[in-house]
C-alpha positions as a printed Julia matrix, in Angstrom:
83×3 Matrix{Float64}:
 -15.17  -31.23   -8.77
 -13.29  -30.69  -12.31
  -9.8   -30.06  -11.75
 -10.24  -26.57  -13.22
 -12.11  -26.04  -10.26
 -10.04  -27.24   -7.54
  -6.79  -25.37   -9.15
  -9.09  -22.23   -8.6
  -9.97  -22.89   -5.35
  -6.63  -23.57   -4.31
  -4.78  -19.96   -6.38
  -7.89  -18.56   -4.5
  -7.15  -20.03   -1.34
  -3.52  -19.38   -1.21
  -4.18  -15.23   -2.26
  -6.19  -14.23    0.59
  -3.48  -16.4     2.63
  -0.54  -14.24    1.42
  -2.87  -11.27    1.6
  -3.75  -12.23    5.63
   0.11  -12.58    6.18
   0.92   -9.59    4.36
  -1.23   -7.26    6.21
  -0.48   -8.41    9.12
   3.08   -8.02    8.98
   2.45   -4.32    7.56
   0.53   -3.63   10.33
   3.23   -4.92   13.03
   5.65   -2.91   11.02
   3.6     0.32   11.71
   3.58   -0.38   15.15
   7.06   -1.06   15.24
   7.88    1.89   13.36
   5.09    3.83   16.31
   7.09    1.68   19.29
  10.42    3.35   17.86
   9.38    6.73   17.35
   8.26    7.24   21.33
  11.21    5.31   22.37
  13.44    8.66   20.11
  11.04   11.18   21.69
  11.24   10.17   25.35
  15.07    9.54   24.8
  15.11   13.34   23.24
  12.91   14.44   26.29
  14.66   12.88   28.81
  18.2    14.31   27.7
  17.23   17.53   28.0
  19.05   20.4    26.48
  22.36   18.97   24.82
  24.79   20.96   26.35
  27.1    18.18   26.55
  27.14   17.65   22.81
  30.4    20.43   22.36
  32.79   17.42   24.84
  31.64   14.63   22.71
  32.22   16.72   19.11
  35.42   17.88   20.65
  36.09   14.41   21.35
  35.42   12.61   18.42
  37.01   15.53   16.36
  39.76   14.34   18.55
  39.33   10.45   17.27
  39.25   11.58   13.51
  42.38   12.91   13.63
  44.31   10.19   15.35
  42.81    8.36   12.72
  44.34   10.27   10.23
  47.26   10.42   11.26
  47.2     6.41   11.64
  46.22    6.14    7.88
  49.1     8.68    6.79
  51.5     6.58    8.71
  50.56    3.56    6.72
  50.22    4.99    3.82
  53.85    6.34    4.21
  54.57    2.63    5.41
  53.1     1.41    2.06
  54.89    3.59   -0.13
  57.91    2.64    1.55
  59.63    5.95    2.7
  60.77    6.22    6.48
  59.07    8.58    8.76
């Protein structure tokens, strides 16, 4: 063989290898993705109604503003004037 011939057997070669490798990993990405999606919609089924979502926004809504108030505290700490 010339060694025209055996560089384009190898570029050859080494495509349809990155194409094999390449569709495979799209294809375990869709599944993935698939595996992921059920997982949400039995979570979402499971839960039921979300009547316990008002304690946990009232909560959190809680958390934001002691953080608030933490970061106006240091920011009154940085600018140097006594609370």
């Amino acid at each position: 063989m010339s060694e025209l011939s055996i560089t384009l057997v190898s570029g050859a070669t080494a495509l349809a290898a990155i194409a094999i490798v390449a569709l495979a990993a799209l294809r375990g990405w869709g599944q993935w993705v698939a595996l992921r999606r059920h997982e949400l919609d039995r979570h979402a089924v499971a839960s039921g109604p979300h009547d316990d979502a008002l304690p946990s926004n009232t909560a959190s809504r809680i958390d934001i503003a002691d953080l608030r108030e933490r970061v106006r505290k240091l920011e009154a700490i940085a600018a140097g004037v006594d609370l």
